[in-house]
C-alpha positions as CSV (number, residue, x, y, z in Angstrom):
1,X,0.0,0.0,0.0
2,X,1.3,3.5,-1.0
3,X,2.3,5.4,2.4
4,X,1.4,8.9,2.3
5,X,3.5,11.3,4.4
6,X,4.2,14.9,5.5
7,X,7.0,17.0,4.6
8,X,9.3,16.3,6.6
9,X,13.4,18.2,8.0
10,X,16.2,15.7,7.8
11,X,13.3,13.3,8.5
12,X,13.5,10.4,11.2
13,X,14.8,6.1,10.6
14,X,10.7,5.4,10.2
15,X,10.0,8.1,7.7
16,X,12.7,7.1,5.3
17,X,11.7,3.3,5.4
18,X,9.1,4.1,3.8
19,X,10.8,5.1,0.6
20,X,12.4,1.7,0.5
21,X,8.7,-0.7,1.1
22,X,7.6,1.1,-1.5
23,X,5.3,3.7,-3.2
24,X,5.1,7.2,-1.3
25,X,3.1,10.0,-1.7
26,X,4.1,13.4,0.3
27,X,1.1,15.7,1.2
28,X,1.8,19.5,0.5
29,X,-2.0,20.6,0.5
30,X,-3.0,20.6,3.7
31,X,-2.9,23.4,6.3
32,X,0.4,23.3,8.0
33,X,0.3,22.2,11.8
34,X,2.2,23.2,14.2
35,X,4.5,21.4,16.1
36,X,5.2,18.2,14.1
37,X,8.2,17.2,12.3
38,X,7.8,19.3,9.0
39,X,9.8,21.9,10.3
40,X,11.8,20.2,13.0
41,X,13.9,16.6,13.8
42,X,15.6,15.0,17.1
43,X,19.2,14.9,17.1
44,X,21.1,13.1,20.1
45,X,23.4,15.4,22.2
46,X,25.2,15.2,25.1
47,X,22.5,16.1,27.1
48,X,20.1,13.9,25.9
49,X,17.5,14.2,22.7
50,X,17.8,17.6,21.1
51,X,15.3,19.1,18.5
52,X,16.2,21.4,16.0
53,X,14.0,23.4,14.7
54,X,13.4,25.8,11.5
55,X,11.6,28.8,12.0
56,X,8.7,29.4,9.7
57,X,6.3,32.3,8.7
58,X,2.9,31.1,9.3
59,X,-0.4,33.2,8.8
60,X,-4.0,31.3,9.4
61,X,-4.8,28.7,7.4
62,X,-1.2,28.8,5.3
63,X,-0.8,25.7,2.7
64,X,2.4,23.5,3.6
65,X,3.5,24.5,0.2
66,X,3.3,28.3,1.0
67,X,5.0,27.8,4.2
68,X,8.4,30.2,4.1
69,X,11.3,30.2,6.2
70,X,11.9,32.7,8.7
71,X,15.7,33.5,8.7
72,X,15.0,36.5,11.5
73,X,16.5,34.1,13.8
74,X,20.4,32.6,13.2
75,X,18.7,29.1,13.5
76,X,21.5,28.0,10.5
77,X,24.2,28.9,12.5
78,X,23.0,27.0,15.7
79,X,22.1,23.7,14.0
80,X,25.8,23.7,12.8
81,X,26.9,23.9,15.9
82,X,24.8,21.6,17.9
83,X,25.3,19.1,14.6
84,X,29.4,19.1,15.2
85,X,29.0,19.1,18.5
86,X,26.9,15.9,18.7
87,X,28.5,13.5,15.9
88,X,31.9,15.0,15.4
89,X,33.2,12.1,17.3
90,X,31.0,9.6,15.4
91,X,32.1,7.3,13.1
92,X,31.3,8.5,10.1
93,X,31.0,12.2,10.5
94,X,33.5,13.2,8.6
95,X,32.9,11.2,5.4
96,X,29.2,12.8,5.5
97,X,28.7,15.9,7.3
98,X,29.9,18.3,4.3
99,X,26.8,16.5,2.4
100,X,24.1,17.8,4.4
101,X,26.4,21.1,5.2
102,X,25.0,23.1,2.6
103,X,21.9,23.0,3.6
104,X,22.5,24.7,7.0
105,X,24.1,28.0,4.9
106,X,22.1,28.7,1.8
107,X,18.6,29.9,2.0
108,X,15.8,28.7,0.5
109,X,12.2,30.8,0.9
110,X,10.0,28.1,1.2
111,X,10.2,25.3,3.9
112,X,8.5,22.1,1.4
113,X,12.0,23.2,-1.0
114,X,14.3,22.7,1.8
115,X,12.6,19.4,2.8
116,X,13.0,18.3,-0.8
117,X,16.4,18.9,-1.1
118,X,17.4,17.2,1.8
119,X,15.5,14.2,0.7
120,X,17.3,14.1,-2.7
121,X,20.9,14.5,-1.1
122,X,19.5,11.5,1.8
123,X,18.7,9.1,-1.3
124,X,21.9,10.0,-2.7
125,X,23.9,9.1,0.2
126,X,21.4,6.1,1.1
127,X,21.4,4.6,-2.5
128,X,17.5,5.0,-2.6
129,X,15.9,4.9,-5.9
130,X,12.4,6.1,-4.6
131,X,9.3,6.2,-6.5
132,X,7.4,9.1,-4.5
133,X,5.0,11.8,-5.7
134,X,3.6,15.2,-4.5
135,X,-0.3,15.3,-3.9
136,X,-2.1,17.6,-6.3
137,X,-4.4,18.4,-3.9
138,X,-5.6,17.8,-0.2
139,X,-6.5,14.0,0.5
140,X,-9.7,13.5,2.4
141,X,-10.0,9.9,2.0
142,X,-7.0,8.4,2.7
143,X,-8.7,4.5,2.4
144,X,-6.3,3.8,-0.2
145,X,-3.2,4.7,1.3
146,X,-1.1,3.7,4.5
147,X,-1.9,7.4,5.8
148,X,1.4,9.0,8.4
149,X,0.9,12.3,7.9
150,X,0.2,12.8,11.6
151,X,1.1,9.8,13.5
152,X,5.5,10.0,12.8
153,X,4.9,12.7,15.2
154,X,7.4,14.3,17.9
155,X,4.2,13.9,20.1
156,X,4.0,11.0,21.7
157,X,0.1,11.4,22.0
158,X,-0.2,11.1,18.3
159,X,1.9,8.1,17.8
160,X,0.2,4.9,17.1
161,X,1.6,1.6,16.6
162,X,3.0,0.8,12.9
163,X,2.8,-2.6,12.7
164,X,5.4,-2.4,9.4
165,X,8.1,-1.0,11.2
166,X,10.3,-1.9,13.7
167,X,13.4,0.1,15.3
168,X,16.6,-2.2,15.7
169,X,19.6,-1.0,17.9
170,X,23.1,0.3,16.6
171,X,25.7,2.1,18.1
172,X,25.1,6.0,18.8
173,X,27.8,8.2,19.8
174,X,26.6,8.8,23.7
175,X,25.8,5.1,24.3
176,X,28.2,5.3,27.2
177,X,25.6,7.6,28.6
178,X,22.3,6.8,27.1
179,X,20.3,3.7,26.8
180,X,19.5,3.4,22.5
181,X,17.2,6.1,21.7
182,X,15.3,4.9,19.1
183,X,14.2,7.0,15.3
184,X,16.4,9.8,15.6
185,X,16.8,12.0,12.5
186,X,18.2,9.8,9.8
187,X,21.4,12.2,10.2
188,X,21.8,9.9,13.4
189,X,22.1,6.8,11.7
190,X,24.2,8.2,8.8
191,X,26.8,9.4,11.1
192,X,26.6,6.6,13.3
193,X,26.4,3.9,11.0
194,X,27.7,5.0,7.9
195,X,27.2,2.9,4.3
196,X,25.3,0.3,6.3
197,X,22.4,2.6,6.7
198,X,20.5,1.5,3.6
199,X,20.8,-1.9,4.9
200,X,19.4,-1.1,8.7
201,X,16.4,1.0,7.0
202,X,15.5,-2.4,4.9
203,X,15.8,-4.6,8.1
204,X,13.4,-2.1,9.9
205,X,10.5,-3.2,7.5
206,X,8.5,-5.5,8.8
């Protein structure tokens, strides 16, 4: 069944598993929420899970597609810095980071173009051939699809259980402090895993 998602910032292990089960579909016509991982992902620090966020210009009732970056704050700077901080010692940071380091010093207006460049360079370095789609309009009656648009969710509350999924353990960079933490930003698997992240995502699928 063709899994139909949000937009989503350097999106987390669960989200990108879906473009290797199969078909995806990404919504960009509904109203944008707030709160959710469109504009935001977890990244693990050394103080625990850290979310990073990118500020957006929102007016009522705003289209995900019209959503535009707010650059008033230096939130490109700060992600940089909390990005080396956490995985410079990781094993793979240096064979990745200046791949994703682009994206944290040009601006683009609108926040669905940032997301899509991200995904493009995160198939690139995951050897993903996906076959995914924008919606041409708002989907009401999701029946027909395997519908995540709001339950891959920083909010626990809106989690549910996705029964074709399942998180698998693999050495993060503060295990020495933390138990796993599980569906991270997929930046957390690149840097910690490295050309075997391709493989993990495809033993995640259940």
């Amino acid at each position: 069944m063709t899994a139909l998602l949000s937009t989503a910032f350097f999106p987390n292990v669960q989200y990108m598993s879906k473009f290797l089960a199969g078909n995806v579909v990404i919504e960009k016509y509904e109203t944008y929420p707030k709160q959710t991982y469109r504009n935001r992902c977890n990244i693990l620090s050394a103080n625990g899970v850290l979310p990073l966020s990118v500020p957006v210009q929102k007016n009522y009732h705003t289209l995900t597609k019209d959503i535009r970056i707010d650059y008033s704050e230096m939130w490109q700077r700060n992600h940089l810095t909390a990005l080396k901080s956490a995985y410079k010692n990781s094993a793979f940071y240096d064979y990745y980071f200046y791949k994703f380091e682009r994206f944290f010093e040009k601006k683009e207006n609108f926040l669905i173009d940032l997301n899509e460049n991200v995904l493009q360079a995160l198939f690139s370095v995951l050897k993903i051939d996906a076959d995914y789609s924008y919606t041409a309009d708002y989907i009401f009656d999701s029946a027909d699809y395997a519908d995540f648009r709001e339950s891959i969710s920083p909010k626990p509350s809106k989690n549910r259980l996705d029964e074709t999924f399942a998180a698998k353990p693999y050495t993060q960079v503060f295990c020495d402090r933390f138990e796993f933490v599980p569906n991270l930003s997929i930046l957390d698997l690149i840097f910690n895993v490295g050309p075997e992240s391709r493989e993990y995502l495809a033993n995640c699928i259940v």
